[in-house]
C-alpha positions as CSV (number, residue, x, y, z in Angstrom):
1,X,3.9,33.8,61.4
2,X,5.4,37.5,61.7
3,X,2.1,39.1,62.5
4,X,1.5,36.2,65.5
5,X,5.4,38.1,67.4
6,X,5.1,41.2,65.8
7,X,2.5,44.7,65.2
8,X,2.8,43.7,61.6
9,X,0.5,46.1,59.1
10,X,-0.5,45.0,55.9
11,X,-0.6,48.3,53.3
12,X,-2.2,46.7,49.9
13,X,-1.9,49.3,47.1
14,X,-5.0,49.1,44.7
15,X,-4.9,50.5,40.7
16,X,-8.2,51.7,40.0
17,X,-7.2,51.3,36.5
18,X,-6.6,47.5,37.5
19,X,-10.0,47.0,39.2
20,X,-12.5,47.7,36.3
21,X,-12.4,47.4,32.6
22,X,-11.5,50.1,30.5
23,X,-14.7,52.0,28.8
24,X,-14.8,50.9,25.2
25,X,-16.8,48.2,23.6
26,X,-14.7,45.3,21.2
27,X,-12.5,42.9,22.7
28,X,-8.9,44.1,24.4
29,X,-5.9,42.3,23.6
30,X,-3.9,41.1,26.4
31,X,-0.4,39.6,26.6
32,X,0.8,37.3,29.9
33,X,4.3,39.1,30.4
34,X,5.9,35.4,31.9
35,X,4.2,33.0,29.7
36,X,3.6,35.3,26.7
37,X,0.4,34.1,26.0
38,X,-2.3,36.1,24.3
39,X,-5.9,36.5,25.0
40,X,-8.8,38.7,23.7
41,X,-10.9,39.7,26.5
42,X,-14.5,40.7,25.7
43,X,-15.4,44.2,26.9
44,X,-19.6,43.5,27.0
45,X,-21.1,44.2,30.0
46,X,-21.8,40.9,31.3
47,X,-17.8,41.0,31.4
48,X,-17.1,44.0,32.9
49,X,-19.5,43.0,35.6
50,X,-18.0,39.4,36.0
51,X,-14.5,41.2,36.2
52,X,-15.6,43.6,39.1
53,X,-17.4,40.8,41.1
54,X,-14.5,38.9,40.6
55,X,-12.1,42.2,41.8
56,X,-14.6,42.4,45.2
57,X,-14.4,38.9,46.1
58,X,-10.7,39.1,45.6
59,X,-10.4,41.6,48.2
60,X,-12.8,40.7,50.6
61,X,-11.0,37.3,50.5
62,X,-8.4,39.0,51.4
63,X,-9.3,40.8,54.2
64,X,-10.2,37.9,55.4
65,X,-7.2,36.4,55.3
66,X,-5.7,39.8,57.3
67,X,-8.5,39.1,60.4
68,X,-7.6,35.3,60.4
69,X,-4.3,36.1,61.1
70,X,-5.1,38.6,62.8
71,X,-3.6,41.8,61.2
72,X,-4.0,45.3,60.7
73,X,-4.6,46.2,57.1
74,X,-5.2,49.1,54.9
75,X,-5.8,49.5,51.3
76,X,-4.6,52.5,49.5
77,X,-5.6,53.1,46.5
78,X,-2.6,54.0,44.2
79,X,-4.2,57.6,42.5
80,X,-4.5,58.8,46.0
81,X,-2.4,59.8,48.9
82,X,-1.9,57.5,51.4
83,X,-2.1,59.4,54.1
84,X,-5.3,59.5,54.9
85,X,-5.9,55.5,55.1
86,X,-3.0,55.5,57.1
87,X,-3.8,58.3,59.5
88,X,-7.2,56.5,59.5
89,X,-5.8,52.9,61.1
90,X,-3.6,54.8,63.7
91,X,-6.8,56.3,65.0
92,X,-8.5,53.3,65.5
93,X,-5.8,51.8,66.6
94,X,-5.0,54.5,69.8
95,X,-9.3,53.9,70.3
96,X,-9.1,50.5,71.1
């Protein structure tokens, strides 16, 4: 509803370390921080691919979601400077 009044811009930070596995082999423990509940996550690499399709389809949903609309996004990745994204979707933005 903001972006259909206003130039909204949608900046979504990504963590590399959040869109693959970490290298290893085993299982990794992990610990839901609000429901406290634990799981052991394989780390085979039938996994690690299932986690990264999973991690593309997540964001292509939602840039998606940002054209619907329609609004301008721009994912910067958090081990990066931003600048350069940014600077990036001014200058197509003054070309159109």
């Amino acid at each position: 509803m903001l972006a259909a009044k206003h130039d909204v811009i949608a900046v979504v930070p990504q963590d590399p370390a959040e869109e693959a596995l970490p290298p290893g082999r085993g299982f990794l423990q992990l610990r839901d921080l609000e429901s406290g509940r634990h799981v052991a996550v394989s780390l085979s690499a039938r996994t690690r691919r299932a986690y990264a399709d999973q991690m593309r389809a997540r964001r292509a949903a939602l840039a998606q979601d940002f054209y619907r609309v329609p609004m301008d996004h721009v994912f910067v990745s958090t081990d990066q400077s931003p600048v350069e994204p940014l600077l990036s979707l001014f200058a197509r933005r003054m070309a159109q």
